[in-house]
MARSE-25297 format. One line per field, with one value per residue: x, y, z of N, C-alpha, C, CB in turn; residue in three letters. Coordinates in steps of 0.001 Angstrom, whole numbers, plus 500000, padded with zeros to 6 digits. Glycine has a CB too. Example, Ala and Ser with C-alpha at 12.3 -4.5 7.8 and 13.67 -1.06 7.14 Angstrom:
% residues 2
n.X = [513190|512850]
n.Y = [494310|497750]
n.Z = [507800|507080]
ca.X = [512300|513670]
ca.Y = [495500|498940]
ca.Z = [507800|507140]
c.X = [513200|512900]
c.Y = [496700|500030]
c.Z = [507800|507870]
cb.X = [511308|514084]
cb.Y = [495527|499402]
cb.Z = [509046|505725]
aa = [ALA|SER]
This chain:
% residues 120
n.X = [513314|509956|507951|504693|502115|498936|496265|493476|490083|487042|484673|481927|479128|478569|479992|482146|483197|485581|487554|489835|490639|491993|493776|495565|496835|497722|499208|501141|502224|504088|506142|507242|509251|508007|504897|501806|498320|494873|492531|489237|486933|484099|481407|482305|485246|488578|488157|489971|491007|491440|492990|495120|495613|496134|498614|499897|500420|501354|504544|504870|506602|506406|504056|502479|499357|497375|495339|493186|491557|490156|490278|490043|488357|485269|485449|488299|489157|488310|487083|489435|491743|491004|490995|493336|494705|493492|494323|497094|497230|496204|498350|501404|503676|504379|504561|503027|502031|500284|499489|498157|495825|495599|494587|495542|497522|500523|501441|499533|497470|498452|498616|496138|495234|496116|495922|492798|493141|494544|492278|490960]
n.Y = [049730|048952|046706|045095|043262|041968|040932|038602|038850|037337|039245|040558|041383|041779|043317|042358|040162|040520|040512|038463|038812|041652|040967|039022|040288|042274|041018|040076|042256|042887|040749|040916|043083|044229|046025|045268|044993|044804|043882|043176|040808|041898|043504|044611|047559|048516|047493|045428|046516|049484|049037|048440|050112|052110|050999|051415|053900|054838|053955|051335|048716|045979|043571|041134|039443|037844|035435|034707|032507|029086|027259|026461|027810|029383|032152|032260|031562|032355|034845|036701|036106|037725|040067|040649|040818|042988|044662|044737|045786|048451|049156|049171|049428|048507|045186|042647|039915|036684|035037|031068|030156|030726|028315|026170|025910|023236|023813|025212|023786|022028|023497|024467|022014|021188|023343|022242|019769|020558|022002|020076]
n.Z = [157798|157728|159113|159207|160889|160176|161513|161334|161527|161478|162310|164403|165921|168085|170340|172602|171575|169852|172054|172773|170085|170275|172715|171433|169554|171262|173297|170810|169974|172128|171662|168863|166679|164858|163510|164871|163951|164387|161704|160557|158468|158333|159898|162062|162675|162263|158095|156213|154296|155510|156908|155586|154030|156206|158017|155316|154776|157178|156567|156273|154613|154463|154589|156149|156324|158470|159001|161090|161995|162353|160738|157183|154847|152935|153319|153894|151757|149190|149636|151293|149755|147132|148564|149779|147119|145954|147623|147323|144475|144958|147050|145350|146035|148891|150358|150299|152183|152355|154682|155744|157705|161046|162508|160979|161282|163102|165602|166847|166862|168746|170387|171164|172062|174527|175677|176283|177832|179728|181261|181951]
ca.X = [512258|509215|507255|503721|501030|497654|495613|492747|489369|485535|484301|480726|477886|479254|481933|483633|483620|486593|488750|490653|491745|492504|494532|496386|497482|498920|500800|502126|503076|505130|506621|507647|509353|506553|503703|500544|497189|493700|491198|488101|486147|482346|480334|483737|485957|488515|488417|491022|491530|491763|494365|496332|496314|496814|499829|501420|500328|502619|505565|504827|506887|506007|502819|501891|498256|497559|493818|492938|490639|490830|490637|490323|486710|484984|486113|489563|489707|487648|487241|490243|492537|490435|491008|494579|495210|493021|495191|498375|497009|496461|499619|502194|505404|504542|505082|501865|501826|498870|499491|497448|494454|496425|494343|495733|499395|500375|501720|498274|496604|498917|498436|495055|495034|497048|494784|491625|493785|495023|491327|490436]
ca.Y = [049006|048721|045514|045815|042244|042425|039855|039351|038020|037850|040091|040220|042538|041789|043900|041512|039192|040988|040643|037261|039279|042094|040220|038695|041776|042924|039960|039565|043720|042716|039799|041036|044488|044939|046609|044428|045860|043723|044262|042367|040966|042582|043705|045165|048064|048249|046552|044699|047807|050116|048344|048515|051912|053165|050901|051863|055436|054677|053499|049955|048222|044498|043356|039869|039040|036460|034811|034133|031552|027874|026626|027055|027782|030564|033769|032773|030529|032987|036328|036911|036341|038799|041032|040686|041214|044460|045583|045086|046848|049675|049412|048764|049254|047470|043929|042004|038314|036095|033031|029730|029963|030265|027242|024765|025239|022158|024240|026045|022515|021447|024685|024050|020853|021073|024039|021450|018853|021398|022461|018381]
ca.Z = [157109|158854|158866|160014|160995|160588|162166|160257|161669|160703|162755|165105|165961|169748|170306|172794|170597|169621|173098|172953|169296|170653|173336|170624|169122|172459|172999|169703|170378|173040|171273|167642|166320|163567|163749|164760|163613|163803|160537|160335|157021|158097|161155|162807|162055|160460|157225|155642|152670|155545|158033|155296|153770|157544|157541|154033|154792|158482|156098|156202|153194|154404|155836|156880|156594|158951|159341|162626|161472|162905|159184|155602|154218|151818|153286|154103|150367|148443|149691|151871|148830|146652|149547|149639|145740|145777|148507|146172|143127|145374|147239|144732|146901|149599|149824|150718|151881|152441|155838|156091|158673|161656|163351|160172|161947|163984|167087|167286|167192|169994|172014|171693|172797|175618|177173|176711|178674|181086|181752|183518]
c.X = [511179|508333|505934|503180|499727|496885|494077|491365|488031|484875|482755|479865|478207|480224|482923|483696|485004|487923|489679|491667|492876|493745|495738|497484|498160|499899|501396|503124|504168|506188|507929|507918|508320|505384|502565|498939|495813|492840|490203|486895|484900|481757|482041|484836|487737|488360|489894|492190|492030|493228|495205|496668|496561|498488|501047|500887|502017|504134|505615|505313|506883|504888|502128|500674|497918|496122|493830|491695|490752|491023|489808|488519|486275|485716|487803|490192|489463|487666|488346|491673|492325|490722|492320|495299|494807|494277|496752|498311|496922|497445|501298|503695|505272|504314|503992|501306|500543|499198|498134|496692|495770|495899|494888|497353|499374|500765|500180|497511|496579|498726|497132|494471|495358|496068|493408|492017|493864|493428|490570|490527]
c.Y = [048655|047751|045394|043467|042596|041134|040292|038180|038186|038677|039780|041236|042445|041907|043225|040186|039451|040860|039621|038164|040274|041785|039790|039498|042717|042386|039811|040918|043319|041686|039971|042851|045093|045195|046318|045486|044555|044823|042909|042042|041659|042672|044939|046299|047857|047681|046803|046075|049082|049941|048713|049435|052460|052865|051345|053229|055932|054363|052386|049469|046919|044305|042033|039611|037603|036291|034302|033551|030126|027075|027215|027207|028826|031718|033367|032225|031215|034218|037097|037115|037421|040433|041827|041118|042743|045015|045930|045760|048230|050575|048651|048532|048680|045778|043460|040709|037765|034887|032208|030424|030194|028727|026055|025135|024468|022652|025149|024716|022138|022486|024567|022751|020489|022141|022896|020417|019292|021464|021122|018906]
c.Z = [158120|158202|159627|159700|161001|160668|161703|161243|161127|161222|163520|165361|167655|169543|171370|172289|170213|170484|172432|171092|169398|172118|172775|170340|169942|172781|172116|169717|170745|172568|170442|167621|165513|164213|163518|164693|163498|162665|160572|159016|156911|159764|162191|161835|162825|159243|156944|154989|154064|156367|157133|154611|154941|157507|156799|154081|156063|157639|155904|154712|153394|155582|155831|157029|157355|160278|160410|162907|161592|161654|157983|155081|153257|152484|152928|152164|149118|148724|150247|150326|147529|147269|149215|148544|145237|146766|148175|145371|144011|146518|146747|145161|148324|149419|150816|151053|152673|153237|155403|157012|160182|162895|161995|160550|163230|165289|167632|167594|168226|171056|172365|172924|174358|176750|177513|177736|179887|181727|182707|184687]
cb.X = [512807|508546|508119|502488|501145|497010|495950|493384|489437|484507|484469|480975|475864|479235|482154|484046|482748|486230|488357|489362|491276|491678|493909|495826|496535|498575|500864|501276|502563|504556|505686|506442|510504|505899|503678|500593|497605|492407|491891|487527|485800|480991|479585|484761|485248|488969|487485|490252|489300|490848|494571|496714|495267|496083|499695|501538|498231|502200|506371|503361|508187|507408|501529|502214|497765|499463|493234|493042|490558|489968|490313|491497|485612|483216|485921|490454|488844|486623|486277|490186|492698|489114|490949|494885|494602|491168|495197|498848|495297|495477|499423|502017|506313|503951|506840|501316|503239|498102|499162|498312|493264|496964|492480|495101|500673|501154|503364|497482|496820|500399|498683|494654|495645|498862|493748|490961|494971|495896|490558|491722]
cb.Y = [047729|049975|044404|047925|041550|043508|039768|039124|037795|036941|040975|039652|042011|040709|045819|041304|039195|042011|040240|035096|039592|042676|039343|038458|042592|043126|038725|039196|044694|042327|039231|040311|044696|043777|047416|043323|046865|042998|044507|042801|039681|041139|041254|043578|049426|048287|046587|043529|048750|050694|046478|047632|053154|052608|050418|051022|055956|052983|053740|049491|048674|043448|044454|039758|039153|036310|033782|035194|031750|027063|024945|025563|027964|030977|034799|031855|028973|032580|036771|035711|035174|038400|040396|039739|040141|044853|044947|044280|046522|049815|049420|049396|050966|047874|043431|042248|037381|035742|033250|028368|027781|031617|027200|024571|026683|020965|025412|027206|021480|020980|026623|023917|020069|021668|026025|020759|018511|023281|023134|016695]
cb.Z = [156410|159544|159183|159085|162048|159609|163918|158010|162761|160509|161764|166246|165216|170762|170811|174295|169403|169460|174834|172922|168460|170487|173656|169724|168665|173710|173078|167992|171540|174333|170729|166550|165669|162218|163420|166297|161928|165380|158585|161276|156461|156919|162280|163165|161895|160098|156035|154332|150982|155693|158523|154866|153025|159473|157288|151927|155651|159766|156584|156562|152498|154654|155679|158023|155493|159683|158502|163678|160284|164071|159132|154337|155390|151518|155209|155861|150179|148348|150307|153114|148479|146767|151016|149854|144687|146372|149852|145436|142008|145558|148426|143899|147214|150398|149926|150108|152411|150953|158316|156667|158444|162213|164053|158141|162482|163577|167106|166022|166650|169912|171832|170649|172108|175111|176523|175513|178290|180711|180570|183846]
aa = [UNK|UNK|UNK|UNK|UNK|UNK|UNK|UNK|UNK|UNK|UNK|UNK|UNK|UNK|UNK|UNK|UNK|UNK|UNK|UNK|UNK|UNK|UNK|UNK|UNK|UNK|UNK|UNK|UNK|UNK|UNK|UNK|UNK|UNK|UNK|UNK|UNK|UNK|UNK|UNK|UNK|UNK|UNK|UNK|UNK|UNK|UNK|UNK|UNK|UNK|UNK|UNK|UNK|UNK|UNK|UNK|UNK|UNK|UNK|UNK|UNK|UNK|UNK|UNK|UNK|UNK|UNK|UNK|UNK|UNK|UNK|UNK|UNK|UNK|UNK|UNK|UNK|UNK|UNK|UNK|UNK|UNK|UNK|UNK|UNK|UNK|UNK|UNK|UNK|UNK|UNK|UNK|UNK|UNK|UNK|UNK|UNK|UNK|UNK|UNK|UNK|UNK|UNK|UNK|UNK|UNK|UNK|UNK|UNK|UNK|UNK|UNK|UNK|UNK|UNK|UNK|UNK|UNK|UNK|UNK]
């Protein structure tokens, strides 16, 4: 069973804007057996629709959407879930779930916090 992540952000017209995600997505590699993939909502490729037909093209039968967004607002409240439901209707056998923001979890708060501290 292969379990794929896709780390999902808004994307920029500056392409390193992109590092610290792509960063992510290496460490989480090294971390987890599933198969981490970034997609981005606009200005950045891939989108969302294609991350995840590459995926369920790769075999992917569970895939983890997970916003890498410090909190909750229109894309991730409004368009992100639009996103996510198209991407079910057009992959019916895989299994498609939708995380929280990952900045509204309390260990991201505290990791934050702790580098601003560290940085005195």
């Amino acid at each position: 069973m292969k379990e794929a992540i896709v780390l999902f952000g808004h994307g920029s017209r500056e392409p390193h804007w992109a590092r610290p995600f792509e960063q992510l997505a290496d460490t989480l590699t090294r971390q987890t057996d599933a198969i981490v993939r970034l997609a981005y909502l606009e200005l950045m490729q891939p989108s969302l629709a294609d991350a995840i037909a590459t995926l369920a093209r790769e075999g992917a039968v569970s895939i983890r959407v997970v916003p890498v967004f410090l909190g909750v607002g229109g894309h991730t409240r409004n368009d992100l879930p639009k996103l996510v439901e198209a991407a079910r209707q057009r992959h019916a056998g895989v299994r498609i779930e939708l995380d929280t923001p990952i900045g509204e979890q309390s260990s991201v708060i505290e990791a934050i916090a702790a580098a601003i501290v560290k940085k005195r």
